[in-house]
C-alpha positions in Angstrom: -27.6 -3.0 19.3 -24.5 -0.9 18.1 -23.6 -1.6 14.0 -21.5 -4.7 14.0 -17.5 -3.3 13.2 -16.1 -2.3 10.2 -13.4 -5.1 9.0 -10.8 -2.4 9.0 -10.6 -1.7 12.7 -9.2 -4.2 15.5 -12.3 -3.4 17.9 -15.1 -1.2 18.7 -13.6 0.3 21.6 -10.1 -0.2 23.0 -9.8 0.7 26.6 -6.0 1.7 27.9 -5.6 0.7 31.4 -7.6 -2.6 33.2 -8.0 -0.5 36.8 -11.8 0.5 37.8 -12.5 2.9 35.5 -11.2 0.4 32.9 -12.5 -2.8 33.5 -16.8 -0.6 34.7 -16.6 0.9 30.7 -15.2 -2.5 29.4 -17.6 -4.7 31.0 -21.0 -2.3 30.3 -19.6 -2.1 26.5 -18.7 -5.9 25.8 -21.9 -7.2 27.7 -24.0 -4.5 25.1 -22.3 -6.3 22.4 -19.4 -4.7 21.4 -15.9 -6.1 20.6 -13.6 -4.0 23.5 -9.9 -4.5 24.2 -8.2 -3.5 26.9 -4.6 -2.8 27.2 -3.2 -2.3 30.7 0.9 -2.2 31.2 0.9 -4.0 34.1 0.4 -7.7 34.7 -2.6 -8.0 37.7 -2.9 -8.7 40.4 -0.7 -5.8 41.4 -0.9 -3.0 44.1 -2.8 0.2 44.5 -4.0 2.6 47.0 -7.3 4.2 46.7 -8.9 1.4 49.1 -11.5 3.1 50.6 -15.2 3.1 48.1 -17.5 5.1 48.7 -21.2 4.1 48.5 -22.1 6.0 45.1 -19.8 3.3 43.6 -22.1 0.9 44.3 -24.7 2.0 41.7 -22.2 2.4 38.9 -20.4 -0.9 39.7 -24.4 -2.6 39.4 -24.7 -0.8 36.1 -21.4 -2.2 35.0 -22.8 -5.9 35.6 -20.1 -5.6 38.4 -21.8 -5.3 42.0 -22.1 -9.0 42.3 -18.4 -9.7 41.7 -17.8 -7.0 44.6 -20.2 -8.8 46.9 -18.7 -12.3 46.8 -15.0 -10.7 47.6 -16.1 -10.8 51.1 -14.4 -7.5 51.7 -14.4 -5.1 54.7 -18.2 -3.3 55.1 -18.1 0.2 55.4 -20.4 2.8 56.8 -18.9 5.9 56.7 -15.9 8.2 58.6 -14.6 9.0 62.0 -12.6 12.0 61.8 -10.0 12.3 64.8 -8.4 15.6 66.1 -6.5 15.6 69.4 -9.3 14.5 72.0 -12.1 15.2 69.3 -14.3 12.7 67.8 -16.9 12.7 64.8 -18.5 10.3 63.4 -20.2 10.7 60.1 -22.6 7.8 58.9 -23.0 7.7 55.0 -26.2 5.8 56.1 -28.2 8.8 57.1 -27.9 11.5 54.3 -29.6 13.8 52.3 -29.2 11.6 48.9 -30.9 8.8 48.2 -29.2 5.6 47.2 -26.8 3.4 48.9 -25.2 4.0 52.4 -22.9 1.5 52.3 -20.3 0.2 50.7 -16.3 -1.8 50.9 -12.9 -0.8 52.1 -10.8 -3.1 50.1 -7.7 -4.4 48.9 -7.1 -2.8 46.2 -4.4 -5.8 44.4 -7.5 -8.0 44.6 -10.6 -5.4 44.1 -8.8 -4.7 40.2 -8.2 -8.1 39.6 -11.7 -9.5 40.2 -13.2 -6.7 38.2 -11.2 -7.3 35.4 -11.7 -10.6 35.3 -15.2 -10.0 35.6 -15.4 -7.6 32.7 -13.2 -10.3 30.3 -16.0 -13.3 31.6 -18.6 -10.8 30.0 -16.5 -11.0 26.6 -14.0 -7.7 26.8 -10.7 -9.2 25.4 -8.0 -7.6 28.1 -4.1 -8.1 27.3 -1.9 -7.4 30.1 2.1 -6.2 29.7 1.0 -3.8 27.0 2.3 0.0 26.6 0.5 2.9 24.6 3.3 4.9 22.8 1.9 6.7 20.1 -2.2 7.8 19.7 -3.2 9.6 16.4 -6.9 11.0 17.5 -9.8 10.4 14.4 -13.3 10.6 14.6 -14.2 7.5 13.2 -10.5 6.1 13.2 -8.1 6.8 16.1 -5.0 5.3 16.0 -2.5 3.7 18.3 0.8 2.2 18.4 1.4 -0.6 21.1 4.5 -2.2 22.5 4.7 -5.3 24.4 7.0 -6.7 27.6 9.3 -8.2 25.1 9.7 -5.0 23.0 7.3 -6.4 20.1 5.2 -3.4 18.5 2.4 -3.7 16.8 -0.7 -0.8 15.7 -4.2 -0.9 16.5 -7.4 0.5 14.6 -10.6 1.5 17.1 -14.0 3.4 16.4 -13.3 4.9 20.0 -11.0 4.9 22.5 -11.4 5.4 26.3 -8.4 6.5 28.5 -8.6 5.0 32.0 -4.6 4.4 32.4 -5.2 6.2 36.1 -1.9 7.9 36.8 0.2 6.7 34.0 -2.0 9.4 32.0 -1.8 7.8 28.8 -3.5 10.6 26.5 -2.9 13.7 28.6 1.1 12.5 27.9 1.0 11.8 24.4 -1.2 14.2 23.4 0.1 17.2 25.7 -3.3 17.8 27.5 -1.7 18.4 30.8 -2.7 21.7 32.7 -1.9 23.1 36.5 -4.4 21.0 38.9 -4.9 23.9 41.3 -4.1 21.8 43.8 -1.1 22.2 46.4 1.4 19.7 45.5 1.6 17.4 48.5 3.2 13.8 49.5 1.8 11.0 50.9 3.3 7.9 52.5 1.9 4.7 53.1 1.6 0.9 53.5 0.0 -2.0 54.9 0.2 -3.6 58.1 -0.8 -6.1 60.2 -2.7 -3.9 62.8 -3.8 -6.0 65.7 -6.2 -3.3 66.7 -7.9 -4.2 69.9 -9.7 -1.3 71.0 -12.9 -1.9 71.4 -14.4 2.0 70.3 -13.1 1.3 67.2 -15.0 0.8 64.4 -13.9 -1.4 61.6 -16.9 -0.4 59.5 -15.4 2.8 58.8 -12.5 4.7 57.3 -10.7 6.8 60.3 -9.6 9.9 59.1 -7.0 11.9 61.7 -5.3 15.2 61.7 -1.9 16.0 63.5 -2.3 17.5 66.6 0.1 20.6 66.0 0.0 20.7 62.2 -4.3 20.7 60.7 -2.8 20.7 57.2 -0.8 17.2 57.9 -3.6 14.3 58.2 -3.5 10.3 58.1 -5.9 7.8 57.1 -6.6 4.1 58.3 -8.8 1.9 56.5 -9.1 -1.4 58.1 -9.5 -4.4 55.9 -11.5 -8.0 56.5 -8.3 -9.8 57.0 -6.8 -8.2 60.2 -5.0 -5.8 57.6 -5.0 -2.0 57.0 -3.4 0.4 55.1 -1.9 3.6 57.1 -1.3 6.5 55.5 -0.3 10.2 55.8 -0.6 12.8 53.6 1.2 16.6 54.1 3.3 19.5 52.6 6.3 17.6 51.1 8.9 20.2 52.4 7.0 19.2 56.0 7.2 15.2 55.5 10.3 14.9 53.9 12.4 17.2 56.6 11.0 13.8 59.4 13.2 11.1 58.4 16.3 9.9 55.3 13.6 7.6 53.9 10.1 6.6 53.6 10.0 4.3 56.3 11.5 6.3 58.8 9.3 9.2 58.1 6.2 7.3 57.8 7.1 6.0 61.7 7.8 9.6 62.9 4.5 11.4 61.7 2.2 7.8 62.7 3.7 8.1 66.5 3.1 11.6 66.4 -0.8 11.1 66.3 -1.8 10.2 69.7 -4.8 8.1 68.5 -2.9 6.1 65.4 0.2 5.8 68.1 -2.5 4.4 70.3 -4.2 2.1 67.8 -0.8 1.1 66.2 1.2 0.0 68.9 1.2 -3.8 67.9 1.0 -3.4 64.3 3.8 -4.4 62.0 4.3 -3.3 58.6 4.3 -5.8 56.2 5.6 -4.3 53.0 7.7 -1.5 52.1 6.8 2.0 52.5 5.3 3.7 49.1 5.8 7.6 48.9 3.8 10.0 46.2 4.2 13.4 45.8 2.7 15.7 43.0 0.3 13.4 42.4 -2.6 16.3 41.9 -3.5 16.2 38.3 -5.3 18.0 35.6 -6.5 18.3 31.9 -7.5 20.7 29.1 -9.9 18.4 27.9 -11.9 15.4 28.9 -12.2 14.0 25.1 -11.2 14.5 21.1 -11.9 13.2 17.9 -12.7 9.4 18.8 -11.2 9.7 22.8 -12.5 10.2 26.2 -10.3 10.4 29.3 -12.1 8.6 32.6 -10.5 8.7 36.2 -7.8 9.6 36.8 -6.3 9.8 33.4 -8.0 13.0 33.4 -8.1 14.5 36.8 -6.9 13.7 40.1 -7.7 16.1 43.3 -6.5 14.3 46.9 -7.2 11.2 48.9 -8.5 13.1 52.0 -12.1 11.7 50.7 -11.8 8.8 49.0 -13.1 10.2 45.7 -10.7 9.0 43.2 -12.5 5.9 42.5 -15.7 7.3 42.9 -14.9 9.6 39.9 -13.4 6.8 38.0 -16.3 4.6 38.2 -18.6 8.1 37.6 -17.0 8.5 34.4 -17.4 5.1 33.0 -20.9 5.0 34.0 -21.2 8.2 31.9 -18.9 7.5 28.8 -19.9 4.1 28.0 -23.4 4.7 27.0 -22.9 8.0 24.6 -19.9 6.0 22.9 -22.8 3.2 22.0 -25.0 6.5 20.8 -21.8 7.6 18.6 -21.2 4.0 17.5 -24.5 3.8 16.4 -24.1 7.2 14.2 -26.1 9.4 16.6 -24.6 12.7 17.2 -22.4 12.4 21.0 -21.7 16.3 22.0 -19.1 14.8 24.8 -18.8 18.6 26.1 -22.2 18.8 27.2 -23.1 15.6 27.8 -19.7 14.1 29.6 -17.5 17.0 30.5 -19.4 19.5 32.2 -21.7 17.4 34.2 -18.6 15.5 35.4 -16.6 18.1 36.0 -19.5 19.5 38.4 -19.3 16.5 40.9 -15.2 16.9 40.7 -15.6 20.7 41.4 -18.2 19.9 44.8 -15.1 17.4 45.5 -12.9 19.8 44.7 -14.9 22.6 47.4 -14.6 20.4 49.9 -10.8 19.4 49.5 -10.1 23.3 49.5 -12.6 23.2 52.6 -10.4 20.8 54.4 -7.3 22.3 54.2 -7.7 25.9 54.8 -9.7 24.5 57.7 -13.2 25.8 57.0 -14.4 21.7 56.9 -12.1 20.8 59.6 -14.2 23.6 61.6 -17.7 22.2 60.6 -16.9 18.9 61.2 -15.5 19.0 64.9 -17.6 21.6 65.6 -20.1 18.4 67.1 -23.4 20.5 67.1 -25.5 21.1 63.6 -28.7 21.1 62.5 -29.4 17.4 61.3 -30.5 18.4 58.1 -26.5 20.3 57.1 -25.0 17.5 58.7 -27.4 15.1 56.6 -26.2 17.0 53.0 -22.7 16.7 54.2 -22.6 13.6 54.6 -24.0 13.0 51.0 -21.0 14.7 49.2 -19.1 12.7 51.7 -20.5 9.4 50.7 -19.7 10.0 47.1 -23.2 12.3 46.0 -21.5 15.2 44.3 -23.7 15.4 41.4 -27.0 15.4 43.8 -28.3 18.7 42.3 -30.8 18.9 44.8 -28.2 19.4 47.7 -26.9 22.8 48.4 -23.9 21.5 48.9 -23.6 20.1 45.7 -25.2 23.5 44.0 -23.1 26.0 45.8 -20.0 24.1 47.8 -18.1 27.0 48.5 -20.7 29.4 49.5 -22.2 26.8 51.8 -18.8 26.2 53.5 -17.8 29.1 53.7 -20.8 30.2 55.9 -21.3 27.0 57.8 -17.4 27.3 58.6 -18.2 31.2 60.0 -20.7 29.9 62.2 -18.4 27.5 63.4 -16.5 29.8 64.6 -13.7 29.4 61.6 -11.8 32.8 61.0 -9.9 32.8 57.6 -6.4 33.5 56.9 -5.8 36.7 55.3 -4.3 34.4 52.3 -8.0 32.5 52.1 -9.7 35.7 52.9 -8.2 37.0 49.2 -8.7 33.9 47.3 
């Protein structure tokens, strides 16, 4: 069991931010025995995208003491992703892959998904205050530092052994502390909501996230995650020069690129949107660091890539799994090297995610995975990284993601751009 704490600190471990990543290192800490707080801004339940898991969560959610709160929220099974291109179909079933572990997992809503977990980390004894904003963090190996405001304006300063960042993409850290660095990632926009979809169609399949791309454009693509309730969010994601230029607002450019999809305009036709259109851009983050004396940034807070593959919470839940046991080793006075032991093995799974982003939208993945005929074994690996495996070391395309792509693509018949041909 980690040391009881020093009476000059105001917990073990304060946690900024109650969202996944949050509420998995919160819940694995407090149940171990240690005194956690957890400071989130907002007041839950509120809304979020990011709604599609994918089965790798499942594991860390069961380490957190989670996995059975996430089974009784009688959300939306899934099973893996069709991917929809003109009059093009694939289906890729995260139930027969190369990694072992689970093959299944939920699409969910993501106002009610936080909340539950939350509450579930708080019922295992981390204290969680809600309406609470981080504006000042002093980093200290055995005493970092932070100065807290409430809804009303009260401040007040709190004393940790360690602190986790998990504030998703209010950044908490990476802002204070200037940790911010260019994510290598094309800025980009996406527009979304939920709606009511009254789907009838009987080919499709609610079991899985349906990922489309425009007919005219590959580098525009939309996503539709059904949930258990007759609800889905509808999204699509593009250049933002290409997405604005559709419409005066969110709404109306949301409408133009959905009915320009033949299979979403299709699929949609008796949907109705019940709330307001949300729009992000720039939303592609990065950091020099993923820790400092007496921090570690999880999620989001650190890095964020793209939602083409659902990975965002698959990282965020990654990194708590990760953290929260070497800040009980460093609690306990054992020596933590966080570079070698959280960093660069996290990073590793966000750089195969990161391969296969790239992959997607310089069309090398979009080639693979309409290409409908492949050896059972590639398609097998593929659907691994897919399902959430990126730190499967055993899987070439974990091992080498670019290489791997780049000559499955060729024998797909992809032909680079002289612009990917130099990068």
């Amino acid at each position: 069991m980690p040391n009881e704490s020093p009476p000059s600190v105001d917990a073990d471990v304060i946690v900024i931010g109650a969202g996944p990543a949050g509420a998995a290192a919160a819940s694995r800490l407090a149940r171990d025995g240690l005194h956690v707080e957890v400071l989130e801004r907002n007041h839950f339940p509120r809304f979020a995208i990011g709604e599609s898991l994918l089965p790798q969560c499942m594991l860390h959610l069961d380490e957190s003491g989670l996995l059975e709160t996430v089974q009784a929220g009688g959300y939306q099974h899934k099973n893996g992703a069709v991917f929809s291109r003109n009059d093009k179909q694939t289906a890729i079933d995260f139930r027969d892959k190369f990694s072992a572990g689970w093959g299944t997992t939920y699409q969910v809503e993501r106002a009610d998904f936080d909340h539950r977990l939350i509450q579930a980390a708080s019922s295992h004894g981390a204290h969680v205050s809600f309406g609470m904003s981080v504006t000042d963090f002093q980093p200290d190996d055995e005493r970092p530092r932070l100065r807290v405001t409430d809804d009303d304006g009260r401040e007040s300063h709190l004393t940790a052994r360690f602190v986790l960042d998990a504030s998703g993409y209010g950044r908490v850290l990476a802002r204070l502390l200037a940790l911010s660095r260019h994510p290598r990632m094309e800025p980009r926009m996406a527009l979304f909501t939920h709606v009511e979809d009254h789907i009838n169609d009987p080919d499709f399949d609610r079991e899985k996230i349906l990922i489309g791309v425009h007919p005219a454009d590959d580098s525009v693509w939309y996503w539709l995650i059904p949930f258990a309730n007759g609800h889905s969010s509808v999204g699509v994601v593009g250049d933002i020069d290409t997405l604005s230029r559709a419409g005066n607002d969110a709404m109306e450019r949301w409408h133009y690129w959905i009915s320009a999809e033949p299979r979403y305009r299709s699929l949609l036709k008796r949907a109705r949107v019940i709330r307001p259109v949300d729009e992000l851009q720039g939303y592609a983050a990065d950091v020099d660091r993923l820790h400092g004396p007496g921090y570690a940034l999880l999620g989001n807070a650190g890095e964020f890539l793209d939602p083409v593959f659902s990975s965002g919470v698959t990282i965020a839940l990654r990194s708590a799994s990760m953290a929260a046991p070497l800040v009980e080793r460093q609690l306990e006075g054992q020596w933590v090297d966080w570079q070698a032991e959280f960093e660069e093995p996290l990073r590793r799974g966000i750089d195969t995610f990161r391969a296969f982003v790239d992959a997607w939208y310089d069309g090398r993945l979009q080639s693979i995975i309409f290409h409908g005929s492949h050896p059972q074994e590639l398609k097998r690996m593929i659907s691994a990284v897919l399902a959430g495996y990126a730190w499967d070391s055993d899987n070439p395309f974990v091992t080498s993601p670019q290489k791997r792509l780049t000559t499955l693509a060729e024998l797909c018949g992809h032909h680079p751009s002289t612009a990917e041909g130099r990068a």
